[in-house]
N, C-alpha and C positions, 0 to 999 in steps of 0.2 A: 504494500500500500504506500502512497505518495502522500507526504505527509505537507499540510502545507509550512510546515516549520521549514521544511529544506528549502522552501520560495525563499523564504524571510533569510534565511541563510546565504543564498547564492547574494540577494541583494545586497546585503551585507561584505562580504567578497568581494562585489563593483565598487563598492565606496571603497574599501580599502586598499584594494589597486587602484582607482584612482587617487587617492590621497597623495601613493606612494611615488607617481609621476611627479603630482603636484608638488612634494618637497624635493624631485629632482631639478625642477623646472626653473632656472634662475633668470626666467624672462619676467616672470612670476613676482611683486614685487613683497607680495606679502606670503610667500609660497610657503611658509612653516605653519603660519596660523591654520592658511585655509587648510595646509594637509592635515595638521589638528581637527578642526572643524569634524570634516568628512570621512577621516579617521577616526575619530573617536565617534560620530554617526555612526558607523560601517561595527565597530564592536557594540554599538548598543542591540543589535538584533539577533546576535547568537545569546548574549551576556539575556536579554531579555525571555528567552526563552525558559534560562535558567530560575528565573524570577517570574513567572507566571505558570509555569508546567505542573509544579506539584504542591499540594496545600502543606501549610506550616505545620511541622513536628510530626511527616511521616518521611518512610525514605523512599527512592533519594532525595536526600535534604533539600530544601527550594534556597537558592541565593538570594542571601537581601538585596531589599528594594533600593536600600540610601545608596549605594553610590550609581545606578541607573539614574534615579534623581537628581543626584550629584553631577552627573553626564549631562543631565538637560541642562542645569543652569549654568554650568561652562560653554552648551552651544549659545544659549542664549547671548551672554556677555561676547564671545566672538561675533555673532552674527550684528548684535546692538550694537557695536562698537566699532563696527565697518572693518572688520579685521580680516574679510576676505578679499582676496584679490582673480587676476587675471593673467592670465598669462599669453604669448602668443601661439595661434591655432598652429598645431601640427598639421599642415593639411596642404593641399595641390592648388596651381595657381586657379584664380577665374577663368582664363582662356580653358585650361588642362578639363574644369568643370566643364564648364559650357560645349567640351568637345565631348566628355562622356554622355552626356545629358542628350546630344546628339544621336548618337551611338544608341543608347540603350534604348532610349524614346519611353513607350509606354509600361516597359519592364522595370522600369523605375518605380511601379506603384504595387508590384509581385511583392514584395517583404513586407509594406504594410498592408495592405490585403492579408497577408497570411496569418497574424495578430488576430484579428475575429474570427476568423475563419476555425482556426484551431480551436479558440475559444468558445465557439458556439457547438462546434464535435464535441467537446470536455463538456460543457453544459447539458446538452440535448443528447446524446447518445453513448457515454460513458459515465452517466454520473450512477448510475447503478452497479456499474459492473465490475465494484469491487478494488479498480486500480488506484482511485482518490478518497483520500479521508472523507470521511463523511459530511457533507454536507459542504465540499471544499470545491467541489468539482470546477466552477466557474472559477474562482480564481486561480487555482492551481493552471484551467487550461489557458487564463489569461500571462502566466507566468511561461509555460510550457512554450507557448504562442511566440512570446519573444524571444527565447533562444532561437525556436525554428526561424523563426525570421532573419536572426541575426546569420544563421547558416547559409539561408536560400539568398539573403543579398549580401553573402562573398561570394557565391557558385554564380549570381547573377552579374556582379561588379567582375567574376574574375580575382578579385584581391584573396590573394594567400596567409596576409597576416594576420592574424586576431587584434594586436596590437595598435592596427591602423582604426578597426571601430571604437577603440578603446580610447584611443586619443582622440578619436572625433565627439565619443560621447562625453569626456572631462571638459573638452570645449562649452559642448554645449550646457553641460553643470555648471560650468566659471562664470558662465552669460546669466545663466539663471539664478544663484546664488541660494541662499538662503530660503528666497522665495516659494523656491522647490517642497517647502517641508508645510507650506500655509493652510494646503488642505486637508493634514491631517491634525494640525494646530486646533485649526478652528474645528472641525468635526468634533474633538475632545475638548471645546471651548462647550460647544451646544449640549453635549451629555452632563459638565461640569454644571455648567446652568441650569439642566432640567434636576439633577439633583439638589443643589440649595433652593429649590422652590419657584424662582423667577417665574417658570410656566404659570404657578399657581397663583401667584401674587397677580399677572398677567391678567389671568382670567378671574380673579374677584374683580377687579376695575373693570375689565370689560362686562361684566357680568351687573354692577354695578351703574354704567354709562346705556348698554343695550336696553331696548325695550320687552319685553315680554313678547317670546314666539314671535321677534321679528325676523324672519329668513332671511331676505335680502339684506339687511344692515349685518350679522354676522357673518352671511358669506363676505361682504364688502370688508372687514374685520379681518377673517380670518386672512384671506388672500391679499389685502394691504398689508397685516401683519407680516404675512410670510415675505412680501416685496421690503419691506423696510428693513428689518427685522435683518436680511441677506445683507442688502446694503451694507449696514453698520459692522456686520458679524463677516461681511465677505464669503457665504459660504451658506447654500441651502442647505446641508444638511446640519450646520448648525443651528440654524434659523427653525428645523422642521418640530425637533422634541418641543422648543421653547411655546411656538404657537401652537400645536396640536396639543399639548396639555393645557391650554388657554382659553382654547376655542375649537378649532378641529373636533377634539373625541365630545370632550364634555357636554357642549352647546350645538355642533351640527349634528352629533352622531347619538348621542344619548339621548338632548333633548327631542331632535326633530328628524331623527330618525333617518339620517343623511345614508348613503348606500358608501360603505368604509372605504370599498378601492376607489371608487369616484372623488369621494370631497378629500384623499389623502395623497392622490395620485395629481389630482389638479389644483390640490394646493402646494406641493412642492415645484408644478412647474411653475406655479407663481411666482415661488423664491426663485428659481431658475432665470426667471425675468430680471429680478433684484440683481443676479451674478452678472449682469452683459453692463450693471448702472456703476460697480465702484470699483472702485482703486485696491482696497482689499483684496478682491480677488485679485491677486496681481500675477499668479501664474496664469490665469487667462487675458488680463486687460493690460498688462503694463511691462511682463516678458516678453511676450510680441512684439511691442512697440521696442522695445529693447534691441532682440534678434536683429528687426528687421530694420532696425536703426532709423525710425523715424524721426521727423523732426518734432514734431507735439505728442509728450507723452504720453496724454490723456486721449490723442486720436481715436483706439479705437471705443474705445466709454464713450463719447459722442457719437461715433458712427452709431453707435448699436441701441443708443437711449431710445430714439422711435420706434424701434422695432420690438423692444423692451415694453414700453407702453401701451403697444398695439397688443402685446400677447399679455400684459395684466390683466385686460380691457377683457380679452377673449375666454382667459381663465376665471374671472369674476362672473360670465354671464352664464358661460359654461355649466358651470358646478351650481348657480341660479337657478338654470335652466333644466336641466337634465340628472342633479346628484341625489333627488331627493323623489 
């Protein structure tokens, strides 16, 4: 059986081969921190296993939690304190690109294709049968996915060395920074909130403010909830515990009897709407801008506000219309 610790593992391993570039790399100007950083990221996922595998005071013994915690608030102070750098891309000129890219044409889109594609085999037709831990199958084939990928475009580029995706993918880490780690931040931001109560403090004010059996004003609640709510938190699935223990279960679903996939499913794409509006999310809004080196940081968060708007609009009448 395939366990999905060995995912969390392998991932682990990329960070700390990359690290170990990054402190060879003296183009690099802060090249020891960052290799710190992402080295000491890269051991928190084996060390983490050890620290959540088995309950306290049976064997084998479970490794304490303080210095995994310990590890967070040193990424923190590196990351807070701008202490990652860049270094320069190992990689082929523009021309040399622009010639491959030629060359290859539409085979250039085989490796990423092959990422769901696997993924959806491991979901839909192996989650039974025994080879993935249980109930792991989707991720495991999401992980699976990307090796094969990483296979199929060296067989497809031609390229013999493992080393050369390796440096291309530290590039693309250097670019992204820290950023990289925001939507698992905030996701453990929204669980941390639904436990000190927030949801529930939430929904006595709104409970509070509403009118009695008014449908359309909490759907309007719930689904602005979820869009603000994103905004501020950068991250629907932060946003989802906070307002669905607020409003969603309590008030659409208890009270008035809302259909659970419909007003749960169409309130997170509310939030989903929220992710296209802020800067928080910044490995979707403000990486790109990054990458692609534009000139207004905030370009794509404006492109996307209408479009943003138009699907709040649509998720508000929706779940009006048809959840109940």
């Amino acid at each position: 059986m395939i366990k999905v610790e060995w995912l969390y593992w392998l991932v682990g391993l990329v960070f700390l081969v990359m690290a170990v570039q990054m402190a060879a790399d003296r183009t690099n100007p802060k090249r020891w921190t960052s290799a710190a950083f992402w080295g000491l990221l890269g051991l928190t996922f084996p060390y983490g296993t050890g620290v959540a595998a088995v309950a306290p005071g049976t064997a084998p013994y479970r490794l304490p939690a303080e210095p995994l915690g310990l590890a967070v608030l040193v990424l923190i102070v590196l990351a807070g304190f701008n202490f990652l750098g860049k270094g320069v891309p190992v990689t082929t000129s523009a021309e040399q690109r622009e010639a491959s890219a030629v060359r290859l044409g539409s085979k250039l889109f085989i490796p990423a294709l092959t990422i769901p594609f696997v993924a959806i085999v491991c979901a839909s037709v192996l989650d039974d049968s025994g080879l993935f831990e249980t109930g792991k199958a989707t991720l495991l084939g999401l992980g699976l996915g990307c090796v094969l990928a990483l296979v199929v475009g060296m067989l497809v580029t031609g390229e013999k060395k493992v080393s050369v995706p390796i440096h291309s993918g530290r590039s693309m880490l250097e670019a992204m920074g820290s950023a990289l780690l925001l939507p698992q931040l905030l996701a453990v931001l929204g669980s941390i909130f639904a436990l000190a109560g927030v949801g529930t403090q939430v929904g006595r004010i709104m409970n509070a403010i509403l009118p009695d059996d008014s449908k359309y004003l909490a759907v309007l609640a719930y689904c602005l909830g979820m869009f603000l709510f994103t905004v501020i938190m950068g991250n629907a699935f932060a946003a989802f515990p906070v307002m669905t223990a607020a409003i969603g279960w309590p008030v659409l679903v208890e009270q008035m009897h809302g259909n659970v996939p419909a007003v749960l499913a169409i309130g997170m794409l509310a939030g989903f709407a929220g992710t296209l509006c802020t800067p928080m999310a910044a490995n979707f809004n403000i990486v790109p801008a990054t990458l692609l080196e534009l000139k207004d940081q905030y370009g794509p968060i404006k492109a996307q506000i209408p479009t943003a708007l138009a699907l709040l609009v649509c998720c508000t009448v929706i779940m009006a219309l048809f959840a109940f």
